[in-house]
C-alpha positions in Angstrom: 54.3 -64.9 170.6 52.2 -65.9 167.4 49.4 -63.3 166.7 46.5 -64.0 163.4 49.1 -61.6 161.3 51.9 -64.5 161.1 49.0 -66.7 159.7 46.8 -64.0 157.9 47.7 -61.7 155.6 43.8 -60.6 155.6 41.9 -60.2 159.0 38.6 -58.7 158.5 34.9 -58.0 160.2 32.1 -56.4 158.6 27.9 -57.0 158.2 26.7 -60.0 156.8 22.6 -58.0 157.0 21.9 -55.9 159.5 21.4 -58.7 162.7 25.0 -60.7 161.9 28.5 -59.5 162.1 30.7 -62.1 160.1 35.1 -62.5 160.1 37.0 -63.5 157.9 40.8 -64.9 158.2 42.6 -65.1 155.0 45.9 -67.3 155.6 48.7 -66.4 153.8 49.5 -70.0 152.3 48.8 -73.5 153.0 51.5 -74.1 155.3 49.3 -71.5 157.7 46.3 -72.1 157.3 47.3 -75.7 158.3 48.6 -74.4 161.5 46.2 -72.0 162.4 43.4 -74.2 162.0 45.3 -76.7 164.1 45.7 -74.3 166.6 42.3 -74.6 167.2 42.1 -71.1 168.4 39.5 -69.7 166.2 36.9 -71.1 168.0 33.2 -71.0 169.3 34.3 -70.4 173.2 36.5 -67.5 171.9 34.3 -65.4 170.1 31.4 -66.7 172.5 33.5 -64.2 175.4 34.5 -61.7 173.4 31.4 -60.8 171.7 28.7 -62.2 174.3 26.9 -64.7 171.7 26.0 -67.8 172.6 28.4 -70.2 171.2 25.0 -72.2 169.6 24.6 -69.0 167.5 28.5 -68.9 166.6 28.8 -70.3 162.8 32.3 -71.3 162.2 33.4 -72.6 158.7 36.8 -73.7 157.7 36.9 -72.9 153.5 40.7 -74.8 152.8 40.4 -74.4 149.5 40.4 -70.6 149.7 43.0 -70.9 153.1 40.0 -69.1 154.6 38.2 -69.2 157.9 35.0 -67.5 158.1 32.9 -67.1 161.9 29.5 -65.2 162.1 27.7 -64.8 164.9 24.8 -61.9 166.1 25.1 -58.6 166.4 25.8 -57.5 169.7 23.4 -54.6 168.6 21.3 -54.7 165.4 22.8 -52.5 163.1 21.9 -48.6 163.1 20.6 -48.7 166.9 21.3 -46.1 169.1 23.9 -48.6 170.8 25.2 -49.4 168.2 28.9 -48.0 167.9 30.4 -49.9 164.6 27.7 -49.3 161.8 29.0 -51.3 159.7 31.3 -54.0 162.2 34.4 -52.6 160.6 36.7 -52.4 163.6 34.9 -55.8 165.1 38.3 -57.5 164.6 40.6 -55.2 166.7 40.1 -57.2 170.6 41.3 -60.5 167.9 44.8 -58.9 166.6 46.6 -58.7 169.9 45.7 -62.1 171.5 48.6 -64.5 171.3 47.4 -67.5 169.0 48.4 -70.6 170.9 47.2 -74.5 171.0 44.3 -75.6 172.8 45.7 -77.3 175.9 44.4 -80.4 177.4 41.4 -80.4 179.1 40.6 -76.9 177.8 37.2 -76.9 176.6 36.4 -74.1 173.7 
């Protein structure tokens, strides 16, 4: 089972303002960055069900010349509210690391 740590040797989340919580996936060469991105699994749908955005508000950017991919998306609470449990969306990255990091399949829609 592949997990982002074969292909990333930097997996981050943190505040991109007080309203967005942004990712970013630092590959470890060209060669994985290739494959990850052709994975397909960073995707829209993903962080759509894990965070509760909609996937309209999901900004997903593939950077290849920096073997980067960097997703933002809204806050699930602004930042500093009482709800709030990450102040600054340190530890937003954790439910990513264990997920195994297969192809999209056939028909499956992201």
């Amino acid at each position: 089972m592949a997990t982002l740590l074969d292909f990333c040797s930097l997996v981050r989340s943190k505040n991109a303002g007080p309203f967005t919580l942004t990712f970013d996936f630092m590959c470890h060469d060209q060669a994985a960055y290739d494959a990850l991105v052709a994975t397909g699994f960073l995707n829209k749908g993903l962080f759509a069900r894990l965070y509760g955005a909609d996937p309209e508000d999901i900004l997903l950017v593939n950077h290849p010349r920096a073997l980067a991919v960097k997703v933002s998306l809204p806050r699930p609470e602004v930042q500093g509210d009482p709800h709030d449990s990450d102040c600054y969306a340190g530890q937003q990255y954790a439910p990513l690391m264990d997920l195994c990091v297969e192809p999209l399949t056939e028909g499956h829609t992201a």
